[in-house]
N, C-alpha and C positions, 0 to 999 in steps of 0.2 A: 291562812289568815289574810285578811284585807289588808291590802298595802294603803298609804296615805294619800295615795293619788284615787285609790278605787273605793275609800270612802266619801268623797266629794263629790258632788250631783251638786250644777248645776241647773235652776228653773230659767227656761227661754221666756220670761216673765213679760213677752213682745206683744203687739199687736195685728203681727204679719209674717210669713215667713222671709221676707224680702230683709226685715230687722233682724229676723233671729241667725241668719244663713252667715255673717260676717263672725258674732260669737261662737257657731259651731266649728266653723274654720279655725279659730284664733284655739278657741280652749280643747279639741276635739282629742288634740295629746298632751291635755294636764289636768284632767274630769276625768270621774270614773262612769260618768252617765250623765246625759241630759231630761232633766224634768221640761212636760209639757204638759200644760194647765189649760182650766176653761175656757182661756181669751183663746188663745193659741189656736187651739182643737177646732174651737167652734168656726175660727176663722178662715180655718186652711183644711179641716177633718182630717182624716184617714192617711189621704198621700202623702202631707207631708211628712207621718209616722215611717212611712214608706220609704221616704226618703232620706232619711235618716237611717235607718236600719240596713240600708244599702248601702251604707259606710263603715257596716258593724262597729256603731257606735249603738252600747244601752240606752236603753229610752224608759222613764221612768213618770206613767200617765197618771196624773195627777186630776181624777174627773171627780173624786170624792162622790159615787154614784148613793143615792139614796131612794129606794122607790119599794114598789111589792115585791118581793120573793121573786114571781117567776121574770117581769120586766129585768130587774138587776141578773137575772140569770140569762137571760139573753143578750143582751147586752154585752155583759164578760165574753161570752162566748163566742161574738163577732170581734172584741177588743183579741182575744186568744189568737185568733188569725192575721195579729198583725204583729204579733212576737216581740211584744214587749216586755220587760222585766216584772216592773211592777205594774199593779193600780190599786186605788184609794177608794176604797166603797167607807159611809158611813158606820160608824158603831151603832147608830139608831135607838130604836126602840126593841129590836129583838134578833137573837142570834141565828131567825130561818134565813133574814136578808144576808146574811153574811155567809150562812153556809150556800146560800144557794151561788151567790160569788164565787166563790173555792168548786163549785161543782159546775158553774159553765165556763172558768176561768183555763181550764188544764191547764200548762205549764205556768202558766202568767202565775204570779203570787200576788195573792190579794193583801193589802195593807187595810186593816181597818184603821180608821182617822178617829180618834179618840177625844182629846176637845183639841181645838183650835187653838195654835199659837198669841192669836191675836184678841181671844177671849177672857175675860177679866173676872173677879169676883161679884162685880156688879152688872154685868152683861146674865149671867146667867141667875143673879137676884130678880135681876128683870123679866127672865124666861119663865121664871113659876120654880126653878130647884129650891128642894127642901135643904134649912138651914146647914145639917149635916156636910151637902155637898159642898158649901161654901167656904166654909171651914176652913177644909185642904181640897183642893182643887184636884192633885194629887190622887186621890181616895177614888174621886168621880175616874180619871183616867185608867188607873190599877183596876177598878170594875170592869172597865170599858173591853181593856185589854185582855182579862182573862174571858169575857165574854166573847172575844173575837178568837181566842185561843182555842177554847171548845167548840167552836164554830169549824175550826180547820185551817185557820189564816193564820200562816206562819210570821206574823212579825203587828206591827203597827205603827201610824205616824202619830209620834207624841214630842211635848216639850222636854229638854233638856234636863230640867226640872221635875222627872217624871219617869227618865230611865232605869235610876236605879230602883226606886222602887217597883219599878215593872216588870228587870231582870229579876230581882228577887222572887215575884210572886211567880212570872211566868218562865223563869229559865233566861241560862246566859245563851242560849239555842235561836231563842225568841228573838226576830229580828226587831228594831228601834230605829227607826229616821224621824231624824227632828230637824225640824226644820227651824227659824227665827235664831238663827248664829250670828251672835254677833262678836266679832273680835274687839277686843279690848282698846285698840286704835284706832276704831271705827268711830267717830262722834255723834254723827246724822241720827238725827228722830226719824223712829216712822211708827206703824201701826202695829207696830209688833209690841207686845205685853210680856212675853215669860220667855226672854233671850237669855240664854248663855253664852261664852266664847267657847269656842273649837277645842279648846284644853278642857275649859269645864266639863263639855260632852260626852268625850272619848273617854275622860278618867268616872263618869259615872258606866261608862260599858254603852256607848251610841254605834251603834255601826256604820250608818251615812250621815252624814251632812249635808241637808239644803242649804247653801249658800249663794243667794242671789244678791244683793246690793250691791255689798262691799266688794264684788269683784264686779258686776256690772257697770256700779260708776267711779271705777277704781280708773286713774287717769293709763294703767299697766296693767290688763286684766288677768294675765301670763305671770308677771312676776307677782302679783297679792296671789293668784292660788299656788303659785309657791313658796311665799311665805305662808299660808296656812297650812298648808302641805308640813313644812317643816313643824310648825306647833304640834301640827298632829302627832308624825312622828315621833317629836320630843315626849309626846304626852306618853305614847305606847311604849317609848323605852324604860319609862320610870319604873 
């Protein structure tokens, strides 16, 4: 079983490695994994994955890859040689991009990204989805994810909002990182839409926690992921 430190993933949400190299220092023994994203990737590539892993610290590549079949399979396949945990290919339009993920990916586990955290009932009125999907938002995710399921990808990034129904249809097996955590002491607005706190999560069955803000512009970044730390735990003991 996940201890409370090993379900908390960190995003180096930076623009530099030169930024991100003081948080992996600071949180490297109180995360269970560092997320590296678009900005990140594209800024530094490959090494600094490298460099990181050279600390046998998990790395969790967050490139949300979306393209043809064979591209996304090539791709994984160079991502595979850099011995990362996860990555984030889209749910898309059809389940060959995703399997073909899971088949250039070997070890790495493909997460399909299901909708977006920061994605609204009215962002995707706007997209052309049929009334249905708008409804329950829900509904669209729970498709997403058992499409990613028969695909071969052992889990998926969805909202909090969105776990238990996805453990139900897909298995409590079925991994769940949600990212858009917000604790309940947390004030600050941002772009996020469908947050829960860290208690909400875990008690619907989440397995990771992206948690970027609230510890990045936490004035103690060490003592808030141990206080979330502790929520968690509180939560799994109930």
């Amino acid at each position: 079983m996940l201890s409370a430190i090993d379900r908390i993933v960190f995003p180096l949400d930076m623009p530099t490695a030169r930024a991100a190299r003081p948080f992996i220092k600071k949180l490297m023994n109180n995360v269970g994994m560092f997320k590296v994203g678009l900005e990140l990737f594209v800024a530094e590539g490959p090494d600094f994955i490298r460099e990181i892993r050279e600390k046998d610290i998990k790395v969790f590549l967050d490139l949300k890859l979306h393209d043809i079949p064979v591209t996304v399979e090539r791709t994984c396949e160079r991502v595979a040689a850099l011995n990362v945990e996860f990555l984030t290919v889209h749910c898309g339009e059809n389940k060959e991009m995703l399997a073909a993920a899971v088949k250039g990916a070997g070890n790495t586990r493909i997460l399909g990204v299901t909708v977006l955290t920061s994605v609204s009932k009215k962002h995707l009125h706007d997209s052309g989805y049929a009334i249905d999907w708008l409804v329950d938002i829900t509904k669209l995710a729970q498709k997403r994810a058992k499409t990613a399921k028969s695909a071969g990808c052992p889990g998926v990034v969805c909202s909090g909002k969105d776990v238990a129904a996805i453990k139900a249809f897909c298995g409590r097996d079925f991994i769940t990182m949600v990212p858009g955590i917000r604790p309940a002491w947390y004030a600050a607005r941002d772009d996020q839409e469908r947050i829960v706190t860290p208690a909400q999560a875990i008690h619907s069955g989440a397995d990771y926690l992206v948690i970027g803000r609230p510890i990045r512009d936490a004035k103690d970044p060490v003592e808030t992921v141990k206080r979330i730390a502790d929520e968690i735990e509180a939560t799994l003991s109930t």
